[in-house]
C-alpha positions in Angstrom: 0.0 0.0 0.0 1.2 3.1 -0.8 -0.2 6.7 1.4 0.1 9.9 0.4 0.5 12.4 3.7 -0.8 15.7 4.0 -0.2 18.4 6.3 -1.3 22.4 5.3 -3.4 23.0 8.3 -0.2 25.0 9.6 2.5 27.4 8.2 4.8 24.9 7.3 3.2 22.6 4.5 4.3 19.1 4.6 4.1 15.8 2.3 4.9 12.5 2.7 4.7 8.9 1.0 4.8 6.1 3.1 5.0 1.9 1.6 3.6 -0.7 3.6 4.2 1.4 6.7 7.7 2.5 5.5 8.8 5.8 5.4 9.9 6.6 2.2 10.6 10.1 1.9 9.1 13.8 3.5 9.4 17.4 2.4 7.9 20.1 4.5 8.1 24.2 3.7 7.9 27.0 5.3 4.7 28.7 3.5 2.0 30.5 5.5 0.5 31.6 2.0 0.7 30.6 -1.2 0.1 26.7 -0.4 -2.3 25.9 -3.1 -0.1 26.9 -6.1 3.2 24.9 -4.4 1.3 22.0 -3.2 1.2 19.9 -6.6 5.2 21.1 -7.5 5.8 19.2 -4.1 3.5 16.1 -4.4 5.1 15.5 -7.7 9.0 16.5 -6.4 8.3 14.0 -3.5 7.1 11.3 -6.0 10.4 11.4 -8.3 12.1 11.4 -5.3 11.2 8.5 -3.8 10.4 6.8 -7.8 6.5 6.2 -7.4 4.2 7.5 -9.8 0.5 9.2 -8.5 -1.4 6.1 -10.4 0.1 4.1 -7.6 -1.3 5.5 -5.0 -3.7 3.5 -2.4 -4.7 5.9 0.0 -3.9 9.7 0.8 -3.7 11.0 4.7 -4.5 14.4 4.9 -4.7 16.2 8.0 -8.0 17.9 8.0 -8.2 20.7 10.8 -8.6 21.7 13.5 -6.1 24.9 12.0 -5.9 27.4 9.7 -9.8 27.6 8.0 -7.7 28.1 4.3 -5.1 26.4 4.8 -6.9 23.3 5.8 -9.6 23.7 2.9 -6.8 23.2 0.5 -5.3 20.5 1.7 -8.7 18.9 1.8 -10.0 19.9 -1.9 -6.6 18.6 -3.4 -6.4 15.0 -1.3 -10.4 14.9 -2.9 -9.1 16.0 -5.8 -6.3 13.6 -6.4 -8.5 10.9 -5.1 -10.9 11.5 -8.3 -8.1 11.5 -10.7 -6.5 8.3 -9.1 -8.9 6.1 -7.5 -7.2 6.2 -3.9 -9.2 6.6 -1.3 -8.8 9.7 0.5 -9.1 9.8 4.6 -9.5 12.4 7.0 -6.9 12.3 10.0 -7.8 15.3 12.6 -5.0 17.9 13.8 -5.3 16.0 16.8 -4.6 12.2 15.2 -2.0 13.2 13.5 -0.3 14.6 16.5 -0.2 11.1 18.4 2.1 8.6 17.1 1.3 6.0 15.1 1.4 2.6 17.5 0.7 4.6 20.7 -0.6 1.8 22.8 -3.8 3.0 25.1 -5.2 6.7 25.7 -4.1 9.8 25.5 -5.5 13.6 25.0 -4.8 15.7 22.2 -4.9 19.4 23.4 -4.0 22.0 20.6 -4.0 25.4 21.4 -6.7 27.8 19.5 -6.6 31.2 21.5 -3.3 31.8 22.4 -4.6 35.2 24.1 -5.0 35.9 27.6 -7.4 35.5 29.9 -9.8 34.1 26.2 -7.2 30.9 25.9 -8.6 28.4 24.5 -7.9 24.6 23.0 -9.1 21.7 20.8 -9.4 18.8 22.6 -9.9 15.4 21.5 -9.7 11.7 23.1 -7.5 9.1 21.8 -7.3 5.7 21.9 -5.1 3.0 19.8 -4.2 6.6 18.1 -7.6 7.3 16.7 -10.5 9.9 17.6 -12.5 8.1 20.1 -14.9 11.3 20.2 -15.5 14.6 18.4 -13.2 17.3 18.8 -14.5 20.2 21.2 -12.7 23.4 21.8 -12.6 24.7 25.8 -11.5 26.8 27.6 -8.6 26.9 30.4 -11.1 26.8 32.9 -12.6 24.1 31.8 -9.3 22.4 30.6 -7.7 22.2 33.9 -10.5 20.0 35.6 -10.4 17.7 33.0 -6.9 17.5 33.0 -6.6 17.0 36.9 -6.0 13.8 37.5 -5.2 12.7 34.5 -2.6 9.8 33.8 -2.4 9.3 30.1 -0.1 10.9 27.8 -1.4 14.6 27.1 0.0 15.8 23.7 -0.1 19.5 24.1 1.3 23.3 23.3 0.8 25.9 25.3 1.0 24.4 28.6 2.8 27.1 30.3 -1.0 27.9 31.1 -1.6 25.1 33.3 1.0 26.4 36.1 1.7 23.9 39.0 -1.0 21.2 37.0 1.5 21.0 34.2 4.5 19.4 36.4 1.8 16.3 37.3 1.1 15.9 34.0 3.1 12.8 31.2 3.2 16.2 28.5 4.1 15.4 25.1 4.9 17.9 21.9 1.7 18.6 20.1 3.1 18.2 16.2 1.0 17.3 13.9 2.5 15.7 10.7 2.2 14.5 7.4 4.1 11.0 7.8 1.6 10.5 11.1 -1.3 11.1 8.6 0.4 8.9 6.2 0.7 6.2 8.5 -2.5 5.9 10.1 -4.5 6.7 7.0 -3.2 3.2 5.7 -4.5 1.4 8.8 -8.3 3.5 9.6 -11.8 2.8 8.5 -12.2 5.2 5.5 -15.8 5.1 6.2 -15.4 6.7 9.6 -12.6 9.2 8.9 -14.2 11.2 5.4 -11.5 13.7 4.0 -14.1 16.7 5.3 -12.7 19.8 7.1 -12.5 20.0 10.9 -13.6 22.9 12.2 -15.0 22.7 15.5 -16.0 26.2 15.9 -18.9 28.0 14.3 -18.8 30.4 11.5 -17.9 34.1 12.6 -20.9 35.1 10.0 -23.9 33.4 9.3 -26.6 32.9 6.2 -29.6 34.9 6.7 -32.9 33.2 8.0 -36.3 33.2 6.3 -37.9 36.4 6.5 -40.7 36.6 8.8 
């Protein structure tokens, strides 16, 4: 099997092709605009690299938000996108997912950070378990973070824990870093049925359709 990964939820755009769980080859770039006109130079650069052709493809990972609102809708319309044009089957992997190792035994919580702004911090949280979404992802705030967090024996994959003060030293913290060869890898083992290459928000729209008029 051969996985595409995608990453352009963040600044830095990454890709990745993985065989049969082997890491072939990564690029990533530093790019907070301009993604969708670099995206398909770097797919194809990445695929003479590491000598496989796009018809080969099985599957494509792409990392599907929680993140920046454009640049995860372009990662998400090109994995779609190439999925048309090849046959592979596209899969959704959340910011969250793709953060947590693939082969992580047991739970763990994904907690990336949304508003980095004092006192309106806020983070997307998600559960983990066997390194897949166990539930939907929820964004809360540091008040309601550090309840759920007290207590809490699993590995927490998180940035911005300075916030937490004395809570964060009783805490197993890992790096929150989502990537593209995590997306890679665990798009080749999940249910394409349950993880649909569809955008993660998990926040509503700033602005809104009208309603009917009365």
């Amino acid at each position: 099997m051969v996985v595409l990964g995608l990453n352009t939820v963040f600044s830095t755009m990454e890709v990745a092709l993985v065989r049969d769980g082997e890491i072939l080859c990564d690029r990533r770039e530093d790019m907070p605009r301009g993604q969708e006109r670099r995206l398909p130079g770097l797919v194809a650069e990445l695929c003479a690299e590491a000598g496989v052709t796009l018809a080969e493809l099985t599957r494509i990972g792409v990392v599907a938000g929680p993140g920046s609102f454009t640049g995860l809708r372009i990662g998400v319309a090109y994995a779609r996108g190439l999925a048309l044009v090849t046959g592979a089957r596209a899969i959704g992997i959340t910011s969250l997912e793709a953060a947590v190792p693939a082969g992580l035994e047991g739970p763990a919580l994904g907690c990336l950070q949304a508003q980095r702004r004092p006192p309106e911090q806020t983070w997307w949280v998600q559960g983990i378990s066997e390194g897949e979404g166990i539930a939907d992802v929820i964004e809360v705030p540091l008040t309601e973070l550090l309840p759920m967090l007290t207590g809490f024996h699993a590995p927490v994959f998180m940035d911005g824990h300075e916030a937490l003060g004395p809570l964060a030293a009783k805490l197993d913290l890992r790096p929150m870093r989502p990537s593209a060869i995590t997306a890679a890898l665990k798009a080749s083992l999940f249910e394409p049925a349950k993880h649909l290459p569809a955008p993660v928000y998990a926040r509503a729209p700033d602005a809104a359709l009208p309603g009917p008029k009365n």
